[in-house]
Backbone as JSON, one array per atom type, in Angstrom:
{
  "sequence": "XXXXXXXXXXXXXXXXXXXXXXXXXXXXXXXXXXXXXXXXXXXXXXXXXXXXXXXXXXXXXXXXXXXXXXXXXXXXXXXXXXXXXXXXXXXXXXXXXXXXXXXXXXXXXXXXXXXXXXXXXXXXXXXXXXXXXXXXXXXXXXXXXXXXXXXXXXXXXXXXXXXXXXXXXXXXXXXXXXXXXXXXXXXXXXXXXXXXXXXXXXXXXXXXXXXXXXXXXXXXXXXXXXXXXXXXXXXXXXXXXXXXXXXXXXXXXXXXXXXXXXXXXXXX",
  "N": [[24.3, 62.99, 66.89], [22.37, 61.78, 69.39], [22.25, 60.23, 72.84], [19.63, 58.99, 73.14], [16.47, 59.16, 71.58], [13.74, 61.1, 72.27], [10.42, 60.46, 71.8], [7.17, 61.98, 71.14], [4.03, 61.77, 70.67], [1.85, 63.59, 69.95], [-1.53, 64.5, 70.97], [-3.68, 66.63, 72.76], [-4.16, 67.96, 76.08], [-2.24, 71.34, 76.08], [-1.55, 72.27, 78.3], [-0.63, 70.36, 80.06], [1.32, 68.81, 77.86], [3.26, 70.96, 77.99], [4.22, 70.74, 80.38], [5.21, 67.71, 80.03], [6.84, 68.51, 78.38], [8.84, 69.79, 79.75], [9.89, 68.17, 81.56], [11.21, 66.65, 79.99], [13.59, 68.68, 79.32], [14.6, 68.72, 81.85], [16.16, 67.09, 83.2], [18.56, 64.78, 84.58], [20.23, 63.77, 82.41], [21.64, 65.06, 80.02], [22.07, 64.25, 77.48], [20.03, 64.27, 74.63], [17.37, 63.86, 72.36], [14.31, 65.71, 71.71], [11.39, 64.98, 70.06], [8.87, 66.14, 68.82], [5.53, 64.81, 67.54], [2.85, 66.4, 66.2], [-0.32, 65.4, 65.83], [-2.34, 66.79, 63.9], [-3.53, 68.2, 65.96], [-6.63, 69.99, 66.93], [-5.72, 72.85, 66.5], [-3.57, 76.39, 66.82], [-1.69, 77.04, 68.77], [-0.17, 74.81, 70.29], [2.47, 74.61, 68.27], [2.58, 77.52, 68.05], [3.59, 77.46, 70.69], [5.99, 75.75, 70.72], [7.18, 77.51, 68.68], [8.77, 79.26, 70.1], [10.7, 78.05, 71.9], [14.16, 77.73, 72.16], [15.97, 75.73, 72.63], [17.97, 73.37, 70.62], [17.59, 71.2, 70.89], [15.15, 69.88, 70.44], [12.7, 69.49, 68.33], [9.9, 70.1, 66.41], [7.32, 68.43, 64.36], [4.05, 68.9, 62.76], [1.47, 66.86, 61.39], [-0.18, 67.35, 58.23], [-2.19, 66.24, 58.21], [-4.69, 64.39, 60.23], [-3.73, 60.83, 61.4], [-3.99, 59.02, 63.05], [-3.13, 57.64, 66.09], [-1.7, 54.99, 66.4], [-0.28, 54.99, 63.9], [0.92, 57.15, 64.04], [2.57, 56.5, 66.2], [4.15, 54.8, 64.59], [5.53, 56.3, 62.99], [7.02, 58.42, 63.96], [8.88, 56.37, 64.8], [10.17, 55.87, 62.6], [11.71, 58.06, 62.32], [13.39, 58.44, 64.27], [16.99, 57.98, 65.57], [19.23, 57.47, 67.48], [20.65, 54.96, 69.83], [18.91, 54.17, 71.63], [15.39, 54.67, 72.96], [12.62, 56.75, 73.65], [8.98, 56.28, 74.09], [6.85, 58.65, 74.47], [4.2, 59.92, 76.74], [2.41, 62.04, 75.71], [0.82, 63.74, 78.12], [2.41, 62.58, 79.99], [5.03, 62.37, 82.69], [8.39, 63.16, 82.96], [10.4, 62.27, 85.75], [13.54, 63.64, 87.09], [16.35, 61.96, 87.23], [15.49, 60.31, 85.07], [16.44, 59.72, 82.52], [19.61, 59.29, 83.14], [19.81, 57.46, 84.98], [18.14, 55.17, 83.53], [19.94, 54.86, 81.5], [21.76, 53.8, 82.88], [21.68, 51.53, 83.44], [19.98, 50.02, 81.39], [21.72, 48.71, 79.55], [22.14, 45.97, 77.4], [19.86, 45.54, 76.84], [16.2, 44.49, 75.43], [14.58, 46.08, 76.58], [14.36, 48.53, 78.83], [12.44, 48.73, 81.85], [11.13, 50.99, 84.59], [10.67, 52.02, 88.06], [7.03, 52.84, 88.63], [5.68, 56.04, 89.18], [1.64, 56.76, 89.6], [-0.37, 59.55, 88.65], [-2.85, 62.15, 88.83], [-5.15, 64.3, 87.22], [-4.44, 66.39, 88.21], [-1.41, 66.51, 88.8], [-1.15, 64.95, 90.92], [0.34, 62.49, 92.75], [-1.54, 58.99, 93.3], [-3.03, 55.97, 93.6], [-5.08, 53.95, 91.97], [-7.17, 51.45, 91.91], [-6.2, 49.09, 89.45], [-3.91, 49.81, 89.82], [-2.75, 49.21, 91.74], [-2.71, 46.29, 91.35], [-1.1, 46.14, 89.63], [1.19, 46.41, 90.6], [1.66, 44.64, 92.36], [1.94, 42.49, 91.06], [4.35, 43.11, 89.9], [8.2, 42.69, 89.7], [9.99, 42.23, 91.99], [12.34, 43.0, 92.72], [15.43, 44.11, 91.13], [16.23, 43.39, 87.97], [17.11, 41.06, 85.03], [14.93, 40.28, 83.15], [12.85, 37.84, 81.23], [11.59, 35.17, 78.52], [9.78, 32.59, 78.5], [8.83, 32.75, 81.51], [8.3, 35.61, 81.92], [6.9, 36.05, 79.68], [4.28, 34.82, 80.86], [3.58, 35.83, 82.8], [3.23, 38.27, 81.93], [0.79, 38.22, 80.08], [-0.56, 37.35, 82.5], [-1.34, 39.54, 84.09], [-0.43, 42.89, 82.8], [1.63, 44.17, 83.62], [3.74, 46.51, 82.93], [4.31, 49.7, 81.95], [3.68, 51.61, 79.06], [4.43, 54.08, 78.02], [6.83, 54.83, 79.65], [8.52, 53.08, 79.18], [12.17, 52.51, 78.01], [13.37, 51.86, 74.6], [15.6, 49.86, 73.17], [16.77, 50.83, 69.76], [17.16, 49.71, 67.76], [16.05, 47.15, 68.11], [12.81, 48.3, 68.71], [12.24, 49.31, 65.42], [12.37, 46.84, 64.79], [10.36, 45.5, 64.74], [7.95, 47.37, 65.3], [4.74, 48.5, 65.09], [1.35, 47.02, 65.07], [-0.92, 48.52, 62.8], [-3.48, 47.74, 62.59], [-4.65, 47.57, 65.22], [-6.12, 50.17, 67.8], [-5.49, 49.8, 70.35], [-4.05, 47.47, 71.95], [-1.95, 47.47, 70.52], [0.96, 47.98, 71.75], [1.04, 45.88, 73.57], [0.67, 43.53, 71.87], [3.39, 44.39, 70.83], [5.41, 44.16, 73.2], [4.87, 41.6, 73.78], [5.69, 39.99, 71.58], [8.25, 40.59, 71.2], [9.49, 39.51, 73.46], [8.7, 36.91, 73.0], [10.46, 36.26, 71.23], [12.48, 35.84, 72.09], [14.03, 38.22, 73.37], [15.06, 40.8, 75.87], [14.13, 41.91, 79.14], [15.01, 44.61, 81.09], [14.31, 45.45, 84.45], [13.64, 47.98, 86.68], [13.62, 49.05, 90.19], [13.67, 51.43, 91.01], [12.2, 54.65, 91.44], [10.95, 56.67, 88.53], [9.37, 57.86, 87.09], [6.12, 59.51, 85.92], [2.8, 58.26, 85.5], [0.42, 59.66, 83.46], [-2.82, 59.65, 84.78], [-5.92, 59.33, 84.04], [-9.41, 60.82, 83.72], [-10.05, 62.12, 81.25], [-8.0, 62.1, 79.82], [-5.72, 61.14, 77.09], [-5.06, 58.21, 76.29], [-7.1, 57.18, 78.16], [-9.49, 58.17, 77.04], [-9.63, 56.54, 74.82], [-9.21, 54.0, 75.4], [-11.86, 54.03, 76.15], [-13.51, 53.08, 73.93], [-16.82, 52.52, 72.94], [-16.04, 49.87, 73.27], [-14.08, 48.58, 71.95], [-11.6, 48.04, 73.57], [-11.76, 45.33, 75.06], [-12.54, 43.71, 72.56], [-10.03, 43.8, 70.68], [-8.37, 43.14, 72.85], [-9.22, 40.43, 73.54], [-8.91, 39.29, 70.72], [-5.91, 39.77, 70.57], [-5.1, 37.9, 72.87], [-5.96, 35.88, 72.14], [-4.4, 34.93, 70.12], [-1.64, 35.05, 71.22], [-2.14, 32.79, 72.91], [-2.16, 30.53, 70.95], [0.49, 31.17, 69.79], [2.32, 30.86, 71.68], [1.97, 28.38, 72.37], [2.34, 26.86, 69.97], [5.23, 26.93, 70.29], [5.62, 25.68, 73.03], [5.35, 26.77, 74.83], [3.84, 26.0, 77.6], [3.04, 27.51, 79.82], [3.04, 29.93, 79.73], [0.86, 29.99, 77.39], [-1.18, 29.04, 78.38], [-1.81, 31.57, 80.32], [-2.28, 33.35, 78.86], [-4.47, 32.35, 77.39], [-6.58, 32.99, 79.69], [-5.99, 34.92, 80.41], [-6.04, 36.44, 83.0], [-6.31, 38.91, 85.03], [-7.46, 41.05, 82.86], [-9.67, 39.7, 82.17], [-11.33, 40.03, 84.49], [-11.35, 42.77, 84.66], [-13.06, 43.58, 82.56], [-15.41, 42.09, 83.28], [-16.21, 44.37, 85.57], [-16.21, 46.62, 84.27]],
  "CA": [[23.33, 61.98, 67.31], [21.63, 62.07, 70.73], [22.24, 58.96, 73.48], [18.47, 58.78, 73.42], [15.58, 60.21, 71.32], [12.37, 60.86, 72.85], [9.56, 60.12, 70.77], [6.49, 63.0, 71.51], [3.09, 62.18, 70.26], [0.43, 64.73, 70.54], [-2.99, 64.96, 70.87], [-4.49, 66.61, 74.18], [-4.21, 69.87, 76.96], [-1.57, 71.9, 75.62], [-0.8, 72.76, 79.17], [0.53, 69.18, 80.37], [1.9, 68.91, 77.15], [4.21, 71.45, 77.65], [4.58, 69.64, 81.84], [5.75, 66.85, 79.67], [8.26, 68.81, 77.43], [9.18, 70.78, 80.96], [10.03, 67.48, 82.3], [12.86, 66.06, 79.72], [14.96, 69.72, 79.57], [14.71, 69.22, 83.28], [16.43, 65.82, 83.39], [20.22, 65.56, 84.36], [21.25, 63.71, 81.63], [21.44, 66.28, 78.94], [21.94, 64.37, 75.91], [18.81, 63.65, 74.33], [16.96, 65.03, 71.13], [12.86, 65.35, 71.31], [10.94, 64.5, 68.74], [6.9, 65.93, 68.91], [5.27, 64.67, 66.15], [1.69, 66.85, 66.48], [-0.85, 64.74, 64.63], [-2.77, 67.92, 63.29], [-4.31, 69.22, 66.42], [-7.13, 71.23, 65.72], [-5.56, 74.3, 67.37], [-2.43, 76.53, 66.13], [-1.54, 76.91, 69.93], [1.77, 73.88, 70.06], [3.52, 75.38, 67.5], [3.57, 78.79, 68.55], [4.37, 77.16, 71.4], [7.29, 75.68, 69.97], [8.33, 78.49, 68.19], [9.33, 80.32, 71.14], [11.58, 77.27, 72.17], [15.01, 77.81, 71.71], [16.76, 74.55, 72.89], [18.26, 73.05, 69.18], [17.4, 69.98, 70.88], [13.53, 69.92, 70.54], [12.03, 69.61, 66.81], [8.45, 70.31, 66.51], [6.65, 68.37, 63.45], [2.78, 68.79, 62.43], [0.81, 66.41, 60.15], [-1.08, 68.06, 57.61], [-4.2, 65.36, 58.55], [-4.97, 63.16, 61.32], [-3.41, 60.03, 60.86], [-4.23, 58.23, 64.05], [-1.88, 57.3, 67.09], [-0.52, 54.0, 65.99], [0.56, 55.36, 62.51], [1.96, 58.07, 64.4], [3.99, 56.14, 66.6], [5.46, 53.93, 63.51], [6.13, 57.66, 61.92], [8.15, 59.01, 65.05], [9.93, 55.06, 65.22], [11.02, 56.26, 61.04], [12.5, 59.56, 62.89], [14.81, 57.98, 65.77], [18.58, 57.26, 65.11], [19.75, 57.43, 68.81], [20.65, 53.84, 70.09], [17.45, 54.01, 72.31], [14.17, 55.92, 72.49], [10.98, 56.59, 74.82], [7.73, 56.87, 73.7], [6.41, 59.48, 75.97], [3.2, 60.36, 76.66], [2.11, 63.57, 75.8], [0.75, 63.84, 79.73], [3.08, 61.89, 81.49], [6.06, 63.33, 82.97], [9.83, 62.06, 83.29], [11.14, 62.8, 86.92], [14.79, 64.8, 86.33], [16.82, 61.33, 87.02], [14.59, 59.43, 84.53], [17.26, 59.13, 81.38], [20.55, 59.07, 83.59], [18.92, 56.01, 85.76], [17.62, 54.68, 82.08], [21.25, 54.76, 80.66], [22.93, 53.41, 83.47], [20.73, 50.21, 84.03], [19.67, 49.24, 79.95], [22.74, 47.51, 78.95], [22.22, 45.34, 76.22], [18.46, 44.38, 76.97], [15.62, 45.54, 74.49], [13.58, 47.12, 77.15], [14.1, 48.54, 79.81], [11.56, 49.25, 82.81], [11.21, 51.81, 85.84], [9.18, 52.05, 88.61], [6.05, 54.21, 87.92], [4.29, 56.53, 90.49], [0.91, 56.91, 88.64], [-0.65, 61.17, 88.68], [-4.06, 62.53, 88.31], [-5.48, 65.2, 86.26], [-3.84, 67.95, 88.53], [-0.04, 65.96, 89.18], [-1.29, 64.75, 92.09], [0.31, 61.27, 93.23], [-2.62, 58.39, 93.48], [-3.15, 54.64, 93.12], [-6.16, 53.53, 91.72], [-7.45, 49.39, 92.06], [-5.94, 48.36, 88.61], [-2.25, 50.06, 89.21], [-2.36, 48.67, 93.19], [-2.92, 44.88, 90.85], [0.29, 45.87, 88.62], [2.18, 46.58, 91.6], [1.28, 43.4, 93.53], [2.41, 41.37, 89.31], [5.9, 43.25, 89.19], [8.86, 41.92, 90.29], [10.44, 42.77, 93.35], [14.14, 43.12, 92.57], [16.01, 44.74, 89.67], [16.94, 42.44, 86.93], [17.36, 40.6, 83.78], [13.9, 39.67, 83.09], [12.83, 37.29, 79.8], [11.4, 33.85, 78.33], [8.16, 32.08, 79.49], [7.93, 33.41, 82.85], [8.29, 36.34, 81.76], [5.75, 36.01, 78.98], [2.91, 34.42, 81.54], [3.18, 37.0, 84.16], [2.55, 39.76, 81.58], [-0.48, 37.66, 79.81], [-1.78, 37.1, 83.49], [-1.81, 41.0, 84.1], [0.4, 43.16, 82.16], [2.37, 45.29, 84.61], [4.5, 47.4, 81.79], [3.88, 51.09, 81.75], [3.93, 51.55, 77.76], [5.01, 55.34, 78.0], [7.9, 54.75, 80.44], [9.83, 52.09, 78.9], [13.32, 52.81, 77.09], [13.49, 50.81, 73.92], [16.87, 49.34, 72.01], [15.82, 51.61, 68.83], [17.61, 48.25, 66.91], [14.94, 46.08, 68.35], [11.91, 48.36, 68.16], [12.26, 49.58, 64.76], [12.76, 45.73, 64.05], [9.19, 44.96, 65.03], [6.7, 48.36, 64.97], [3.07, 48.99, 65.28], [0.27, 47.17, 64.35], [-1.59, 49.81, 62.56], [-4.97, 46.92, 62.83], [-5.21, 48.11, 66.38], [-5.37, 50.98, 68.73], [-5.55, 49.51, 72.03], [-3.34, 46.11, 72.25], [-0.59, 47.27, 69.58], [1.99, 48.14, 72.89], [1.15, 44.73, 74.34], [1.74, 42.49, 71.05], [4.94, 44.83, 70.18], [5.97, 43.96, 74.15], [5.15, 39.73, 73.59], [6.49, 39.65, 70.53], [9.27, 40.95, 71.16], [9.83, 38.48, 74.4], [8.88, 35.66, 72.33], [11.45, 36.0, 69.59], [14.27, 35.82, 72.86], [13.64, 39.89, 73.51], [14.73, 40.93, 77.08], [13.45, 43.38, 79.62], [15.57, 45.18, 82.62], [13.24, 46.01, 85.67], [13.89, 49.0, 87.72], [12.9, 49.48, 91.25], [13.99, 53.34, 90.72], [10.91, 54.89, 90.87], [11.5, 57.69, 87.93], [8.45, 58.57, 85.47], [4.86, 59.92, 86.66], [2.18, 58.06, 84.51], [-1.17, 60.05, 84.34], [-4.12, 58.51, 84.35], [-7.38, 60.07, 84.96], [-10.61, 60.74, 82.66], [-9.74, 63.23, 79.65], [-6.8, 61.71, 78.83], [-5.39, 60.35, 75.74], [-5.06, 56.45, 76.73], [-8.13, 56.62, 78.97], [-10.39, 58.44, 76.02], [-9.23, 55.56, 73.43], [-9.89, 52.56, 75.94], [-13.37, 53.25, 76.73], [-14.1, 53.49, 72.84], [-17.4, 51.36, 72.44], [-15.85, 48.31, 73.43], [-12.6, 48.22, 71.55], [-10.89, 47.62, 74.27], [-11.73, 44.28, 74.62], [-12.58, 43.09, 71.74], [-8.79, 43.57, 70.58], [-7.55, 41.95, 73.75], [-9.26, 39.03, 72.91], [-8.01, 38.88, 69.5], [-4.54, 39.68, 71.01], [-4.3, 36.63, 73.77], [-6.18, 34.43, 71.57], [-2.99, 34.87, 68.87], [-0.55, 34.76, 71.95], [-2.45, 31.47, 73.6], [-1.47, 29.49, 69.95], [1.67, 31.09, 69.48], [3.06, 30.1, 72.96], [1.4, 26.7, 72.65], [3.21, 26.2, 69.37], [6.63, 27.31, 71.24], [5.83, 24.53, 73.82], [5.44, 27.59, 76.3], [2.49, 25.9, 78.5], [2.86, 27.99, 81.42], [2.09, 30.82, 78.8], [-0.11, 29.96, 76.51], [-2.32, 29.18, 79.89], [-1.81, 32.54, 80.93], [-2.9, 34.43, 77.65], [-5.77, 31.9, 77.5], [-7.39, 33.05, 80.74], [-5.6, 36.91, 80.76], [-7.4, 37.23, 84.47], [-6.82, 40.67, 84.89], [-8.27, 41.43, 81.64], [-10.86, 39.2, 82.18], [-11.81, 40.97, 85.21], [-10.97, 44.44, 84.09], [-14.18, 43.35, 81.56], [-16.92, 42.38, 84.42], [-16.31, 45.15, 86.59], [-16.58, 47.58, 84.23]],
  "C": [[23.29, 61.91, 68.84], [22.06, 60.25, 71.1], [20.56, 58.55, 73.26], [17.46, 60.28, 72.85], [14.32, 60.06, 72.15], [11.24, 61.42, 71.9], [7.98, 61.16, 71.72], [4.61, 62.69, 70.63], [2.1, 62.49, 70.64], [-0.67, 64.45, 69.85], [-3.69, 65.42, 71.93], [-4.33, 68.0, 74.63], [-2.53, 70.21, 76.36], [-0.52, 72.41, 77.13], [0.15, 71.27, 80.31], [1.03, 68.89, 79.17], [3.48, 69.81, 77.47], [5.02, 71.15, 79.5], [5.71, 68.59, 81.24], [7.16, 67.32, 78.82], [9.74, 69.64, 78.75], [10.72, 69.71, 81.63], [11.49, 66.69, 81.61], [13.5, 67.39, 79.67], [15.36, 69.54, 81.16], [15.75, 67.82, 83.4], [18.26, 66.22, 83.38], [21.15, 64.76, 83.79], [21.06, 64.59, 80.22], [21.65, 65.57, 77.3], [21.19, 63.07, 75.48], [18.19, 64.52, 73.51], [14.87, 64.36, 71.42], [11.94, 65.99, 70.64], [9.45, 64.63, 68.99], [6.66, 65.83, 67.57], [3.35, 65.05, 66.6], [0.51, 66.08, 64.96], [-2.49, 65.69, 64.38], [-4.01, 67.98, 64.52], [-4.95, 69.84, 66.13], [-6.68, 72.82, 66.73], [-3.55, 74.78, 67.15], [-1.51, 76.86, 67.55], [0.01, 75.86, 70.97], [2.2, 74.5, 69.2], [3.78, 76.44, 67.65], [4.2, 78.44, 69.93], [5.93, 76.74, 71.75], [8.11, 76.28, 69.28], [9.19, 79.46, 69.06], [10.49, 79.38, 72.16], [13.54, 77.24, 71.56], [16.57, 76.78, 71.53], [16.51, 73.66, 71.12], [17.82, 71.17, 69.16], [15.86, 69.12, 70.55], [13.22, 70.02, 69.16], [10.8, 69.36, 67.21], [7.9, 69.91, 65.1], [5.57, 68.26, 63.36], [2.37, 68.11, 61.33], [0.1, 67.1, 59.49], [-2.74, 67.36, 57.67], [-3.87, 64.66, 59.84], [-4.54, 61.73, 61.03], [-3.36, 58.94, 62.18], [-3.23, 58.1, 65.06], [-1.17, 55.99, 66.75], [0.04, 54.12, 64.51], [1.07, 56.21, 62.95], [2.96, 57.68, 65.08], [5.0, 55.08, 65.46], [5.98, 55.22, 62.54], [7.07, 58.13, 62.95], [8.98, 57.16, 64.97], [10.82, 55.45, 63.78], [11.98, 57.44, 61.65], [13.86, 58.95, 63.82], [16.07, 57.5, 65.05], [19.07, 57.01, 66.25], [19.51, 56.0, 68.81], [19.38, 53.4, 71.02], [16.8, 55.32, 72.27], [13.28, 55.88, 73.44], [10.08, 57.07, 74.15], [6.89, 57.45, 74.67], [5.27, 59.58, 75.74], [2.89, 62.27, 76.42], [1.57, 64.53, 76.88], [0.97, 63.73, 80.47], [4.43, 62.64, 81.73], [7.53, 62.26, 83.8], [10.2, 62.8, 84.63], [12.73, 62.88, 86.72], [16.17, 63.19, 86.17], [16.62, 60.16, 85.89], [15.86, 58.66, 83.38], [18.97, 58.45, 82.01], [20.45, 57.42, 84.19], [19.17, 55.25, 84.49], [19.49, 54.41, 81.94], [21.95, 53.95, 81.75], [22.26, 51.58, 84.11], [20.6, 49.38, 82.81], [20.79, 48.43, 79.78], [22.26, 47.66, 77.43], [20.86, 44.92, 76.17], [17.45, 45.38, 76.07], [14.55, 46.28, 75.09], [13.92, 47.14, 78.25], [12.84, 49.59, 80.94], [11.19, 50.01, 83.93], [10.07, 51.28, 86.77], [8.24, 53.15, 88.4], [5.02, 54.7, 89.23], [3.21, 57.31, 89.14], [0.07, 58.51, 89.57], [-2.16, 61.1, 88.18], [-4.06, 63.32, 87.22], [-4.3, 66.75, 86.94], [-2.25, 67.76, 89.29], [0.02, 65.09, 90.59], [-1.13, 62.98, 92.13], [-0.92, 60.63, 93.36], [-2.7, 57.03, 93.15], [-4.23, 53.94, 93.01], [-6.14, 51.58, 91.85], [-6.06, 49.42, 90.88], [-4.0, 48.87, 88.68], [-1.81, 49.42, 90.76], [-2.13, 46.82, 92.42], [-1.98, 45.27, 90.14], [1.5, 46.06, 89.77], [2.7, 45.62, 91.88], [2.11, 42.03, 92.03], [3.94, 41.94, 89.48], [6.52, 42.64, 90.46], [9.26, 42.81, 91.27], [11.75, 43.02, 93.65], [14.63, 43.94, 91.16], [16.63, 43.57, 89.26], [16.71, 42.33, 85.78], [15.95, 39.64, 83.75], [13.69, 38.9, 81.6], [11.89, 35.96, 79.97], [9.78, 33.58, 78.72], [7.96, 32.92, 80.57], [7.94, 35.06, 82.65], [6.72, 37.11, 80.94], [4.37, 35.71, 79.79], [2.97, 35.52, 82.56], [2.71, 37.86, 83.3], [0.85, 39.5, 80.88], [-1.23, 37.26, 81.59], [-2.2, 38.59, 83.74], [-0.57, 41.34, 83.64], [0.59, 44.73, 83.22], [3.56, 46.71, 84.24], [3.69, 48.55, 82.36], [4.61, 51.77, 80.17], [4.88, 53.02, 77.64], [6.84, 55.4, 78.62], [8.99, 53.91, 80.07], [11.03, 52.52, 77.73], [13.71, 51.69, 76.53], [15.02, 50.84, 73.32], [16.4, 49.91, 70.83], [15.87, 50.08, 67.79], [15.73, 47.43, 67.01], [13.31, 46.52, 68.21], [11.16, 48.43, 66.89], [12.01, 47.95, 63.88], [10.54, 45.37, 63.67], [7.45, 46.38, 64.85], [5.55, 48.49, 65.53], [2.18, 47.93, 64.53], [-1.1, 47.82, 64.26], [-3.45, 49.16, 62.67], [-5.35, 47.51, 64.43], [-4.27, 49.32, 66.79], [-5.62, 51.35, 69.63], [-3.82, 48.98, 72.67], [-2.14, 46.38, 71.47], [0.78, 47.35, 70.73], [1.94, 46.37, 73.34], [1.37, 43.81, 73.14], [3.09, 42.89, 71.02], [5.87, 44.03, 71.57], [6.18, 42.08, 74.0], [5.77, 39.45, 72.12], [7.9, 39.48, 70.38], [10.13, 39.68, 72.65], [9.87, 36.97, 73.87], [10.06, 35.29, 71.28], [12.73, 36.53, 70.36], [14.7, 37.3, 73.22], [14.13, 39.77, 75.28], [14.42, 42.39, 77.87], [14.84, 43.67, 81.07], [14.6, 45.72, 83.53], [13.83, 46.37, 86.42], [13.54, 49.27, 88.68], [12.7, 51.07, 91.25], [12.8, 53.8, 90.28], [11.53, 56.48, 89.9], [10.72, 58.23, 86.69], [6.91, 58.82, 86.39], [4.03, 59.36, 85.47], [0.8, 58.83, 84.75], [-2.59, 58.98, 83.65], [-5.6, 59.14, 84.89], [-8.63, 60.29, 83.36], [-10.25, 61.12, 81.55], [-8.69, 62.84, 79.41], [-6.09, 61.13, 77.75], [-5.85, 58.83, 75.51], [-6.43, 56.25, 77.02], [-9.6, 56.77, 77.76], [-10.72, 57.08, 74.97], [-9.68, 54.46, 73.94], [-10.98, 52.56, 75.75], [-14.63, 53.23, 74.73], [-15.19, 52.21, 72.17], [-17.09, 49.73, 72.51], [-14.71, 47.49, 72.53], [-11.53, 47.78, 71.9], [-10.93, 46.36, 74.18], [-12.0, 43.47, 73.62], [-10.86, 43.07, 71.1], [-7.92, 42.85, 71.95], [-8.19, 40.91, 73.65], [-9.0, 38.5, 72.0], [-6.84, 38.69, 70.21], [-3.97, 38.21, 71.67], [-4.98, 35.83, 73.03], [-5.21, 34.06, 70.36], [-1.83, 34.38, 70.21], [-0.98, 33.3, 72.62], [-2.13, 30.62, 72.44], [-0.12, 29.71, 69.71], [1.99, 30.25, 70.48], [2.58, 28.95, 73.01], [2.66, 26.26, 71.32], [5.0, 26.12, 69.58], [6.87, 26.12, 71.9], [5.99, 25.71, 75.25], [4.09, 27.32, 76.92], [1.48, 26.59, 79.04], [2.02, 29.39, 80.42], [1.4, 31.3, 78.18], [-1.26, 29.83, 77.61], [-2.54, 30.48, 80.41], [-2.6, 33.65, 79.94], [-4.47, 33.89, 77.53], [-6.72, 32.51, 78.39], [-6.83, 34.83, 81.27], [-6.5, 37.22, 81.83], [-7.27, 38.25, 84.3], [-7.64, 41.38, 84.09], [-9.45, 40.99, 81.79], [-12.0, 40.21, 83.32], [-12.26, 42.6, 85.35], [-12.97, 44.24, 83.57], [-15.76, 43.19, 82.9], [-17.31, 43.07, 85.14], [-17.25, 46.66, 85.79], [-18.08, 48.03, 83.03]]
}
């Protein structure tokens, strides 16, 4: 059993794909098992890719159908045994200290957080408006983050980087996917998990590359007809009653009025 599995789901360029698989053998803590779970690509192109892989540490599984991205990540969360896990992006890329850092910072907390330099289409460093506004939301120290204030800062803008965070496998496995969405399921699994006494570690250590640019997985799925928001308004209008029935004010105010989100919505 591996200190840490890393969770792999595919759908996209085959050639940051294999950036991203480049990026955990490259890492200098060596023990770690990853886990692509290819959710039937139409192209036979990853797997011979994978067959020519000889590290015992790397398993390569293909669905026989399409089964969406949030049933795929509660099918790779059934796979993990390692005491923690990352759900990687299939484009983003771990910088070589990423798991060592990770291991020596998590503790006992059920998430912990890095700092994230965000990548184009061609690796190229870049900070677009909406990641200069998650910058300006995170905290400014390394610590033991949790509770209300914790909860209203991420309902005012949610400054997480979903790919990058190393989960307690205990604590994700506890909680999952909901398979009803597949936008907002990262951001309930993240308040949920804060609400029910969940904590986070925040890393100044900058140590994961998130990409972000047009053709990409995430970015394809947001702009889908207007799915985007319509599930974040379901989402904070569930988190503005929970946290009210909590007696979390400051929070339930914050999910109510999700500025960023709100804004995110008129601009674009």
């Amino acid at each position: 059993m591996a200190k840490v599995d890393i969770l792999l789901t595919y759908w996209g360029d085959l050639d940051l794909l294999k950036e991203a698989v480049n990026s955990v053998i490259a890492q200098t803590e060596d023990d770690w098992r990853l886990l692509i779970f290819d959710d039937c690509y139409p192209s036979k192109e990853p797997a011979i890719y994978f067959s020519t892989l000889t590290d015992d540490r790397i398993v390569y599984y293909r669905h026989k159908k399409n089964i969406g991205i949030t049933k795929n990540f509660n099918f790779a969360l059934k796979a993990t045994k390692a005491d923690y896990c990352v759900l990687l992006g299939c484009d983003d890329v771990l910088l070589p200290t990423y798991l060592e850092t990770a291991l020596a910072h998590v503790g006992d907390a059920d998430m912990y957080q890095p700092s994230v330099d965000v990548i184009d289409g061609q690796s190229k460093v870049y900070l677009p408006l909406g990641d200069r506004i998650k910058r300006l939301l995170q905290p400014r120290k390394n610590g033991i983050y949790s509770g209300e204030k914790l909860a209203a800062s991420l309902c005012t803008g949610n400054w997480l980087y979903f790919p990058s965070i190393m989960w307690k496998t205990k604590t994700i496995k506890k909680y999952g996917f909901d398979t009803k969405y597949k936008i907002t399921e990262d951001v309930i699994l993240e308040l949920d998990i804060i609400k029910n006494g969940g904590v986070l570690f925040f890393d100044t250590s900058t140590t994961f590359h998130y990409r972000r640019f047009a053709n990409s997985l995430s970015s394809k799925e947001k702009s889908k007809d207007g799915i985007r928001f319509k599930e974040e308004t379901d989402t904070y209008t569930h988190f503005t009653e929970a946290f009210k029935d909590m007696g979390w004010k400051r929070a339930s105010r914050a999910a109510k009025w999700h500025i960023t989100s709100r804004l995110h919505r008129m601009i674009s």
